[in-house]
N, C-alpha and C positions, 0 to 999 in steps of 0.2 A: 504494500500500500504506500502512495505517494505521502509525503509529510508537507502540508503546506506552509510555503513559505511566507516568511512578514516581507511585504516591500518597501524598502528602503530609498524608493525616487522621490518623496517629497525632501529631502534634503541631502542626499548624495552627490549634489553639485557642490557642493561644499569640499569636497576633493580633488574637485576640478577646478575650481577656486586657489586651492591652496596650491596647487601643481604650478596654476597660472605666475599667482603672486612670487611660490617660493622659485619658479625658473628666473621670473627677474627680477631678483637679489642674487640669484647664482646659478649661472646657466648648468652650471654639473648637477643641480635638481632637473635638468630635462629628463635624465633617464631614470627618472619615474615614468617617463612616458611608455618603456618597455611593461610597468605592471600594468597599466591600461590595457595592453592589448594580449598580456600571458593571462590577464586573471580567467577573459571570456573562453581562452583553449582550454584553460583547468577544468571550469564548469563542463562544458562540453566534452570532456576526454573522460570525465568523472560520470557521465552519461545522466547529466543534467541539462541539457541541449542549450536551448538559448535563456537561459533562468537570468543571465548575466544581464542581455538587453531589458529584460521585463521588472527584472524585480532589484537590479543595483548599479547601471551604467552610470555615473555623475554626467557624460557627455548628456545622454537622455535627460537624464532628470533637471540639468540646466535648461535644453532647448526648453522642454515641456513645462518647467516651472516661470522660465521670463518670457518666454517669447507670447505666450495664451494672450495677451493684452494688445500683443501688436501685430499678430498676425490676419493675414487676408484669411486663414482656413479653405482655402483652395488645396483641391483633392490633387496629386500628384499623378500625373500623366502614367499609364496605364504602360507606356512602352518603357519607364526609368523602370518600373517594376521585373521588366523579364530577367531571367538567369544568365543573359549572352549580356546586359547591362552590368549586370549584377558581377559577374564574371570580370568584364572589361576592368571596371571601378578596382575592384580587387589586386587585380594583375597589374594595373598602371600603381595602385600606392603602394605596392610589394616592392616592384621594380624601383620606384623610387625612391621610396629608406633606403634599399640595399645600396643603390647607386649613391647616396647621401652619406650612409654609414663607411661605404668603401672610402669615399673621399675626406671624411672624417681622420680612419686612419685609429690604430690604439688612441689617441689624444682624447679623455676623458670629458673634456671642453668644448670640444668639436661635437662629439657624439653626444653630449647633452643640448648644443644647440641645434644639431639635425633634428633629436626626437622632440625639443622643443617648437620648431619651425615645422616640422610635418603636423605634430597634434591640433598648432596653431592655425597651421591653413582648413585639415580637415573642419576643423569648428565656425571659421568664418564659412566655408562653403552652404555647414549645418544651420548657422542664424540664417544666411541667406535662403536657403530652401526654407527655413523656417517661417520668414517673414513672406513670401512669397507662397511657400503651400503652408500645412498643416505645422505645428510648432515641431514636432518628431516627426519629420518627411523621411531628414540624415538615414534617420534608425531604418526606413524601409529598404535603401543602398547600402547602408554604411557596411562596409568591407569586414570588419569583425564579428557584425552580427551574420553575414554572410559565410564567413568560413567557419562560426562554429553551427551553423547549420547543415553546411557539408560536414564536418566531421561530426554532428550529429545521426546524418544521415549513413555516414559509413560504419559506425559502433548499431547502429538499430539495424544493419543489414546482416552486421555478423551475428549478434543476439537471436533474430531470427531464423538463421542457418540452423 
């Protein structure tokens, strides 16, 4: 039997928050940005699937807690939803840490500004869908909820072998 979980979005922006503030006071708090994106593979690898988007993302819980007052609520175009979108998005932010990180180099500084500068764009991308569609548009693309859905879907294919 499943055990229900408390959700934790009305104030898990609050870490998103801190991430913000403490990357600028010291960019080597960027690589907090790597827990943002191992916590949603735990849940998921843990065969808890997408528990991370629903019930504790801080990304989500900011869009969905500021943006409700200023958003148009425009429903998100039907084709951002498919899996070859969905897939795209993925594959282009992978590509790009990697390429980020490469160029980084060991240099702890560098790699807290790359994870800093990547978190930082996906989130403006996110207000902007936000204010533009639904205040959690992000969450229907967002690339991490995406991959622990696939590796959701590959743990529930071996389970039922």
């Amino acid at each position: 039997m499943k055990t229900k979980r408390k959700s934790h979005m009305k104030w898990s922006w609050v870490f998103m928050m801190l991430f913000i503030i403490l990357s600028i006071l010291d960019i080597r708090f960027g690589v907090l940005g790597f827990v943002c994106m191992t916590v949603p593979m735990y849940h998921a690898i843990k065969g808890r699937g997408k528990v991370h988007c629903s019930h504790y993302c801080p990304r989500g819980s900011l869009l969905g807690n500021f943006l409700k007052n200023i958003s148009m609520n425009n429903n998100l175009p039907k084709s951002f939803k498919t899996n070859t979108v969905k897939n795209i998005i993925l594959t282009l932010m992978i590509t790009m840490l990697a390429i980020s990180l490469v160029h980084a180099g060991p240099d702890i500084t560098k790699i807290g500004f790359s994870l800093f500068r990547f978190m930082m764009a996906s989130l403006l991308v996110g207000i902007i869908m936000g204010i533009i569609f639904k205040p959690r548009s992000w969450c229907q693309v967002c690339p991490m909820g995406h991959a622990t859905g696939l590796i959701d879907n590959v743990i529930n294919k071996k389970s039922s072998k």
